[in-house]
N, C-alpha and C positions, 0 to 999 in steps of 0.2 A: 281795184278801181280807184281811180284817180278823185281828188273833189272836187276838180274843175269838172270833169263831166263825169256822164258812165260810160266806160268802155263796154265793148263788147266783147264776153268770154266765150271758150266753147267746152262741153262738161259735157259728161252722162249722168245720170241717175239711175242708182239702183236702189232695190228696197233690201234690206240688211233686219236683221233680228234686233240688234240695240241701235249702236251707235260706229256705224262704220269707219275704215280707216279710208282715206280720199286716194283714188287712184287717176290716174290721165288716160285718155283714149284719143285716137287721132280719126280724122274723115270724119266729123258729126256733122248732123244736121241740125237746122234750126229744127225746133218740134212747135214751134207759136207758127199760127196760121197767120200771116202776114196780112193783115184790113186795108183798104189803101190806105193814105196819107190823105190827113187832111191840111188846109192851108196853114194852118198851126203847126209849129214846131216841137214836138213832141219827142219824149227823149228815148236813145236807142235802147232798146231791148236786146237782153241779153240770150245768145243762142244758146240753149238748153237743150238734151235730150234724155227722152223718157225711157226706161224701160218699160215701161208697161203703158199701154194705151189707157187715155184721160177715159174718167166716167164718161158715160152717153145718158144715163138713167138720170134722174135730178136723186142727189144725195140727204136725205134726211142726218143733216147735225147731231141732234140731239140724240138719235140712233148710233151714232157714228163713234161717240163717246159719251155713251149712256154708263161704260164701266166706269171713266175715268169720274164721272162728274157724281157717279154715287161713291166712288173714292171718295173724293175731295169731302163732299158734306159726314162722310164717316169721319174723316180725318181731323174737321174743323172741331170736333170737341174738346181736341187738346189741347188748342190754342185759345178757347173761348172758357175752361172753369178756372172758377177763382177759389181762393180761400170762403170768398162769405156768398153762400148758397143766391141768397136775392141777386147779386152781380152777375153769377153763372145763367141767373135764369132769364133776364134783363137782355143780356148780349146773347145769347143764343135765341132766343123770342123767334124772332123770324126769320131765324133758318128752320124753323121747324114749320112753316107754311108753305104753302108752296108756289112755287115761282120758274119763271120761264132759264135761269141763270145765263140769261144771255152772256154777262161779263166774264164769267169762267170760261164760258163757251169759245169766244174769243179768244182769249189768251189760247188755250190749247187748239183749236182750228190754225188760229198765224203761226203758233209755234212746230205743228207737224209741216205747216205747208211752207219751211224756211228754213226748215234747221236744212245744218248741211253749206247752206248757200254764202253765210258768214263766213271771212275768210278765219274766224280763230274756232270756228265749230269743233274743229278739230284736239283743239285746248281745252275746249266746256266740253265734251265727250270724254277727255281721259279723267278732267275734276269730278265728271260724275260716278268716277268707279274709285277715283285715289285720293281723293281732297276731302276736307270738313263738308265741301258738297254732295256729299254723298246722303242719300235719302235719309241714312238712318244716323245722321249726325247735323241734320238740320236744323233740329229742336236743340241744338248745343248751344249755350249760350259764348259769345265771345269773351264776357266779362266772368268771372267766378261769381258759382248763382249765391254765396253768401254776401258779395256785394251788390248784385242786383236788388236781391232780397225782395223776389217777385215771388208770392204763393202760389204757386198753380200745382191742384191736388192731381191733375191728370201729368204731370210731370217730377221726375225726382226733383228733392226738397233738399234741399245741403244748405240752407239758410241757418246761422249763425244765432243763436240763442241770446234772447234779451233781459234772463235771468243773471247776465254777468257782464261786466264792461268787455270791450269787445278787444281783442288781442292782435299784436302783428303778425302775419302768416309771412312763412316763407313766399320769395315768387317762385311760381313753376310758369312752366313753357312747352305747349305740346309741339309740335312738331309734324310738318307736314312734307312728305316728297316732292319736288317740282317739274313741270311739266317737259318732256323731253323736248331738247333745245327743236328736233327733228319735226316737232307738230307745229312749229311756226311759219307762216310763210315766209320766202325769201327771193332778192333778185333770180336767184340760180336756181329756184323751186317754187312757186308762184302755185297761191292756192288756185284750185280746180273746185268749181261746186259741185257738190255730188248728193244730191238729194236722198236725205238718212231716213224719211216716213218715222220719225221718233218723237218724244217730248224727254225732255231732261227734266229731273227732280226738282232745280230750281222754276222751272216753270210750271210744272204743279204746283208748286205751292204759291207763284204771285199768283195762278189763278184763284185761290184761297184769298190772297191778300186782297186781290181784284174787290171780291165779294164781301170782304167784312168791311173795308172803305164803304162803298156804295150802302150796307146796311147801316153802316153807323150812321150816313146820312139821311137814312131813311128816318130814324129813330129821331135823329135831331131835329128833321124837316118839319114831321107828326106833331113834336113841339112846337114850334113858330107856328104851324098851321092849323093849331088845336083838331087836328084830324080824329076823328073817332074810330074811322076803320081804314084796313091795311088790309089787302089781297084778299078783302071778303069776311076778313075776322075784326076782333078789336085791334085798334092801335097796341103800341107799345106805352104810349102815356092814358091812355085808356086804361089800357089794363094795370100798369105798375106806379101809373102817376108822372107828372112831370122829373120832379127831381131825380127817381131810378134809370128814364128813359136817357137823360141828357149824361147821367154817369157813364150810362151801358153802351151809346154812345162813345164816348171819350174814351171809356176802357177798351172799344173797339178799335179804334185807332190806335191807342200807346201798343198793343199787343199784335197790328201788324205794322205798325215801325218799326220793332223790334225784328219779329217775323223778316220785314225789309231789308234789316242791316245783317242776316245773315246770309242773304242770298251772294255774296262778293262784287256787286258791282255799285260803284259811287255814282255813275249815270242810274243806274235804276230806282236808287236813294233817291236823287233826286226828281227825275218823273214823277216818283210817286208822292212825295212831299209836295211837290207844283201839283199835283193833281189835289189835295189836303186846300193846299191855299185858294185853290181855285172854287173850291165848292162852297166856302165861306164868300168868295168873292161875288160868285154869281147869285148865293142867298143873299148879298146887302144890293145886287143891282137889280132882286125881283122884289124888294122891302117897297111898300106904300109909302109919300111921302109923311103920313102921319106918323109911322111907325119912324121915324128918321130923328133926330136931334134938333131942335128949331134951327134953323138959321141955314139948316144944310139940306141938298140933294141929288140927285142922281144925274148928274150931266151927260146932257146929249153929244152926239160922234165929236160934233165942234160948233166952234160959235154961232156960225152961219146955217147951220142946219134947223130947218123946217122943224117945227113940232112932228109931226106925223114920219118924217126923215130919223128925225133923230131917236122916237121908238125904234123903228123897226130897228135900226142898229144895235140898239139897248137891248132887246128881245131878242138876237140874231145871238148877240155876246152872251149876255145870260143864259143861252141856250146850250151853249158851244160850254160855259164854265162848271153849269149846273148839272151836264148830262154827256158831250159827248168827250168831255176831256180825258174822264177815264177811262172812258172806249181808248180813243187815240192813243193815250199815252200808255194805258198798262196794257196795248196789245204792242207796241214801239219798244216796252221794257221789254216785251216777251223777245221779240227778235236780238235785244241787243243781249237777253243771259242765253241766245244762240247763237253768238259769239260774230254777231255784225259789227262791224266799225267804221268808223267816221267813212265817206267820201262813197260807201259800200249803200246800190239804192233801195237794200231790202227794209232799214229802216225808215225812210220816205213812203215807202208803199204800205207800209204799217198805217201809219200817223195821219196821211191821205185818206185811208181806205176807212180808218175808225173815227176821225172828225166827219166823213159826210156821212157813215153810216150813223151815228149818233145825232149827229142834225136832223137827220132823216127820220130816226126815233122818235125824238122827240116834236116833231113838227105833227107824225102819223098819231102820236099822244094827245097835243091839245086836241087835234080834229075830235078824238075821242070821247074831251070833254063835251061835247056839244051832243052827245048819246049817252043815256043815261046804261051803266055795264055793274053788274055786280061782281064779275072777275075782277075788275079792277079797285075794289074796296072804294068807289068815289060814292059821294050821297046825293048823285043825282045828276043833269042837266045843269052844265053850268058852273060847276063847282069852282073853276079858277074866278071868274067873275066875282063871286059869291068873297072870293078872298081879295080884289080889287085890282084884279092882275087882267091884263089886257094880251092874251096873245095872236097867233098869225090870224085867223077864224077875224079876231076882230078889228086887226089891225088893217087888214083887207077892206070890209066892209065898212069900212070908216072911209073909203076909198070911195064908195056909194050911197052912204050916208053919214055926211057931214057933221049930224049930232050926233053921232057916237062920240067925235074928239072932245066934246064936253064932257061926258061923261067918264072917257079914259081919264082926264084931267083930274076929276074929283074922286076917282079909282071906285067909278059905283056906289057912291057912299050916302045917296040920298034915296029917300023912299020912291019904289017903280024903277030904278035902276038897270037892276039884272034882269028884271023881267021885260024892261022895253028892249035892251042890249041883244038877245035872245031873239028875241022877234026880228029884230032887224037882223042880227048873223043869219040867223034861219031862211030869213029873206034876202040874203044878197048870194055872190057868188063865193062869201068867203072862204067855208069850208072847201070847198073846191080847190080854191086856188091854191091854198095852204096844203092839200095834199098833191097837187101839183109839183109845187114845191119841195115837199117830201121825196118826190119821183126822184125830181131833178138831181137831189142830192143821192141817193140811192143808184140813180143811172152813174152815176162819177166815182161811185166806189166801185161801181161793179166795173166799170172802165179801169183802172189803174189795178184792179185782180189780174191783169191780161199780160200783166210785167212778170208774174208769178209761172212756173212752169205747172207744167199739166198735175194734180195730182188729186185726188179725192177730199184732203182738207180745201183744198182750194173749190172744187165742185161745192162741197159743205159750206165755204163763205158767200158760195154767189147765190145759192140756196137760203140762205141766211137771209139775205140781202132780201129776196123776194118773200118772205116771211115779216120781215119788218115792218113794207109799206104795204101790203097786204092783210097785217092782224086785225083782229077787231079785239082784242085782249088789251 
């Protein structure tokens, strides 16, 4: 596929045991039920055909890859001990609660419902049998581990003794086979997508990565938001204090960067690092101006823009940095370590399909705050108010009454604030609209699924999709 546009291919799919080899077939049909055209121009889809008829049943997800996702949490302990007992317990904290793991879920739903479809799949399927990609050479560190000289007791220790000055080592060089010229596409052999129903080793474990980002933010948030409780239990600075939380944290991160740079690709590096930057950027764009540096704040879309304008853009954006960028981006990595490439629109349908679904999250989220849930570890009605944060619920009904923007102003900070705030959300159409809006964005992921050919992870994301604005979790 070209990156001026997308062409249209014609391909079968079958279902294969691992990782199939790509074969051509001639006379296919489209298998996508063609909607009409709306006055928009809309980009062509590509003809696929199924082996096997799409579900009819609605697909429960989290059934779907119930093995894989008690894998992953088995497997994350070996990425999570350290040397000193308190760090082990700190970073693992709340994988041991329990949660919906939506982000894992993701990754492994986009990655069965795409492999294949990349024109170098073919190249990420032989790495997973012949290369350091190989599942059980994952954990291999690229640098010699007596120079990393990282303690991890759940992993061989070959770190370099500090009872003596430290010596010059020979270099060595391991050695790896490379991938038959014959699995690359070419003018005179031109990849054919052929839908593999597989997940590759490396996308096991971003989905791992997925999950320890997102906790370590969790751990960090707890902090800035002196949270007492998390998923029903105590926090993590609750329980172990601030300074354990904000390490366990931090070592969460350093230990899936690491994790990151083994997977082989420098796009995926990066995704995930933008996604690191991104979550720091959206907690300084939900910071109160109190909590800010004198003289500084948080600029509205542009100069011209309305007070009440230039929230909701700031709210839209912090939304988008703080929540759905990891969605978008580490389900886009998943596609691209299934060997999509540039101009190729299965990475667009990733990134599309995880920012609205993640908008949509978190939009059916705030509604939430305005009902008080013990699932959700919140202390009640209200809680974001309570923190000086203004979102869609009130941003709406500022829309219907007036003095709300006073008091978003002064981020609720005077006495009868949150409780007038409250009354009036409760009184207007906010919540509503705000889960309106959740729809909205949820209808547009479920849209751009359609680009996807027929297969069961796909049933499992549109499934997904209706679960998200639908929860009361």
């Amino acid at each position: 596929m070209s990156g001026g546009s997308w062409s249209r291919v014609t391909a079968s799919i079958r279902v294969s045991r691992k990782y199939p080899r790509l074969s051509r077939r001639e006379n296919t049909t489209s298998a996508f039920a063609q909607p009409p055209q709306s006055s928009r121009t809309r980009p062509a889809q590509p003809d696929i055909v199924s082996s096997s008829p799409s579900a009819t049943a609605t697909i429960d997800p989290h059934t779907l890859f119930s093995a894989e996702i008690a894998r992953i949490q088995s497997q994350l302990c070996n990425l999570l001990t350290s040397s000193h007992p308190s760090l082990t317990e700190i970073a693992s904290y709340y994988f041991r609660h329990p949660s919906k793991q939506i982000r894992p879920l993701l990754v492994l739903l986009f990655s069965r419902a795409t492999n294949g479809l990349g024109s170098h799949f073919p190249v990420k399927a032989w790495a997973a049998e012949h290369s350091r990609l190989r599942e059980e050479e994952l954990d291999a560190p690229l640098t010699r581990p007596d120079v990393l000289c990282d303690f991890n007791p759940s992993m061989p220790d070959h770190t370099a003794s500090f009872n003596m000055p430290f010596d010059l080592h020979s270099p060595s060089r391991r050695t790896y086979p490379s991938p038959p010229s014959s699995l690359y596409p070419s003018p005179s052999s031109p990849h054919i997508p052929v839908l593999s129903h597989s997940i590759l080793p490396t996308q096991m474990r971003l989905a791992q990565i997925v999950e320890m980002i997102h906790v370590a933010s969790l751990l960090h948030d707890d902090v800035i938001d002196k949270s007492a409780l998390r998923r029903g239990a105590p926090s993590g600075p609750a329980a172990f204090g601030n300074k354990l939380a904000v390490l366990g944290g931090d070592f969460l991160l350093g230990r899936a960067s690491a994790a990151i740079s083994r997977l082989g690709s420098a796009e995926v590096v990066e995704l995930c690092a933008g996604v690191i930057a991104n979550l720091v950027e959206g907690e300084i764009l939900q910071m109160s101006p109190s909590d800010l540096p004198e003289g500084t704040s948080i600029p509205l879309a542009s100069s011209s823009a309305s007070p009440m304008s230039g929230r909701w853009s700031t709210y839209l954006r912090k939304t988008y940095l703080k929540t759905a960028a990891l969605m978008a981006k580490g389900i886009r990595a998943a596609v691209v370590l299934g060997g999509c490439r540039d101009g190729e629109v299965w990475k667009e349908v990733a990134y599309a399909y995880g920012r609205n679904l993640g908008l949509a999250f978190q939009l059916v989220d705030d509604v939430l705050d305005f009902s008080s849930s013990d699932s959700l570890g919140k202390p009640g009605s209200g809680a974001d108010l309570r923190l000086g944060l203004a979102t869609g619920p009130v941003l709406y009904a500022a829309e219907e009454y007036p003095e709300l923007e006073v008091m978003i102003a002064r981020a609720f900070d005077q006495e009868g604030d949150v409780e007038r705030a409250l009354t009036l959300v409760h009184a207007s159409s906010g919540v509503a609209r705000t889960r309106e809006l959740a729809l909205a964005h949820a209808d547009k992921a479920r849209e751009v699924l359609q680009l996807l050919p027929p297969s069961d992870a796909r049933e499992g994301l549109v499934a997904l999709t209706e679960r998200v604005v639908k929860r009361v979790w």
